[in-house]
C-alpha positions as CSV (number, residue, x, y, z in Angstrom):
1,X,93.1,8.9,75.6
2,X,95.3,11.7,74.3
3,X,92.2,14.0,73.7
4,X,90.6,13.0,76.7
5,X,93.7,14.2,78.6
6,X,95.1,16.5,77.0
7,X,93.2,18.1,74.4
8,X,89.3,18.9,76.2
9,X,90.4,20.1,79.4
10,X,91.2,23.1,77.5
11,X,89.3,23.0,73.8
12,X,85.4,21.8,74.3
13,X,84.6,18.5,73.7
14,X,82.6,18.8,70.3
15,X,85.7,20.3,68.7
16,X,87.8,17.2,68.0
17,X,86.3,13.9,68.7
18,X,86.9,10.4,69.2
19,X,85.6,10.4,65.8
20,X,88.2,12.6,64.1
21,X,90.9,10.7,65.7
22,X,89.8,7.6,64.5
23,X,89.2,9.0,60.8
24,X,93.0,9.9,60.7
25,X,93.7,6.5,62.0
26,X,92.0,5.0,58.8
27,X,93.5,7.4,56.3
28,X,97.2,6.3,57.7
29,X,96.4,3.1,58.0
30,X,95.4,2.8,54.7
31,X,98.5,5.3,53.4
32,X,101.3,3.6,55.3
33,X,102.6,-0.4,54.7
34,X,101.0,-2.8,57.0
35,X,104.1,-3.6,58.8
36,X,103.9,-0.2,60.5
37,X,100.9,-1.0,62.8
38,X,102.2,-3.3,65.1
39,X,102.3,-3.3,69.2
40,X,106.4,-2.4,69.0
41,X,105.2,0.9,66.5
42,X,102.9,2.1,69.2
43,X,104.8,5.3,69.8
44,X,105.7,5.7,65.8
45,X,101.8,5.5,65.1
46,X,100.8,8.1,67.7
47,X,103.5,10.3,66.2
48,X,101.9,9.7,63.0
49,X,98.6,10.2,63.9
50,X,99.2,13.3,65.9
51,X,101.3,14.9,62.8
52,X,98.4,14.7,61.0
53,X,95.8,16.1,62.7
54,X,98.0,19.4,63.2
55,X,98.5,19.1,59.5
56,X,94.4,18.8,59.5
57,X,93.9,21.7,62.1
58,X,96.3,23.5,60.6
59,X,94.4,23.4,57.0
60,X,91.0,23.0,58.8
61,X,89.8,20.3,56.9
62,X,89.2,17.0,58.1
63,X,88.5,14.8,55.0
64,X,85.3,12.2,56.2
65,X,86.7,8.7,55.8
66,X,83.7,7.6,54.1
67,X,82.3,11.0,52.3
68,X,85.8,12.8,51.4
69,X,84.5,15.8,50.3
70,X,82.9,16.2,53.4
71,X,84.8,18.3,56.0
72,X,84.3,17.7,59.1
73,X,86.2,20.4,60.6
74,X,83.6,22.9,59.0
75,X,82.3,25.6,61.4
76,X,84.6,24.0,64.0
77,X,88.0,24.7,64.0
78,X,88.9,28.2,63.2
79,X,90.3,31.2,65.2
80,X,91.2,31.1,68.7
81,X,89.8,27.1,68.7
82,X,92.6,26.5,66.0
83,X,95.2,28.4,67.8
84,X,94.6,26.5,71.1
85,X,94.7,23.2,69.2
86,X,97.8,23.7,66.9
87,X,99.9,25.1,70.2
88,X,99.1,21.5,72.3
89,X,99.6,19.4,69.2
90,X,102.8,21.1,68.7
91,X,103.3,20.7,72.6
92,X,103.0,17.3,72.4
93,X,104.8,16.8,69.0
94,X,107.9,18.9,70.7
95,X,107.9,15.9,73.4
96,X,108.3,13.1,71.5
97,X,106.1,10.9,73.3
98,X,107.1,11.3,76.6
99,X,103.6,13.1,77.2
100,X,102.5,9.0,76.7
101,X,103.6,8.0,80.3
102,X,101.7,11.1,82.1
103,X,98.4,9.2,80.8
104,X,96.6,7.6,83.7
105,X,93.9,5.8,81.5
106,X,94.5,2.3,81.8
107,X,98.2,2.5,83.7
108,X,98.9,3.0,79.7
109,X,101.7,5.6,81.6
110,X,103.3,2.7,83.7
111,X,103.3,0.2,81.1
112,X,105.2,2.5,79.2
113,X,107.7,2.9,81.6
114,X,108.3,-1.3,82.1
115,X,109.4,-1.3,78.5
């Protein structure tokens, strides 16, 4: 949802995927202690996940879960594509997950807000 919204309006959609997203959600949750990944960590696990994909755009290599030596970000993100991706990571980093409660998708913003 946080690509969808916030991250193609502005980069085209082939540049970061559903896919990437999802590879940086199996590296951490296979780097970080179970206990993490639970419905009250929601915001701690975006955090996560977003501070590595900017540590991934920033380096431009996005390790395949399943073939590691395989970068996915190759012939993707570099140049202005990088520089457009860092700055709204870095946006959305600076807001500490207030960004959450603008998403539509689901009323995901309005549930936020009950709790």
């Amino acid at each position: 949802m946080i690509n969808k919204c916030f991250i193609q309006p502005v980069v085209d959609d082939d540049v970061l995927s559903s896919y990437h997203c999802k590879t940086c959600m199996f590296y951490l949750i296979e780097n970080t202690p179970t206990s993490m990944w639970q419905p009250d960590n929601l915001v701690q696990c975006v955090d996560l996940c977003l501070r590595l994909l900017y540590k991934w755009i920033e380096s431009a290599i996005c390790p395949n879960y399943f073939i590691p030596e395989e970068n996915m970000f190759d012939c993707k993100v570099y140049g202005h594509v990088q520089g457009q991706l860092l700055d709204i990571l870095s946006n959305l980093l600076l807001q500490k997950c207030r960004y959450l409660v603008g998403i539509s998708c689901d009323n995901i913003g309005q549930k936020l807000m009950m709790i």
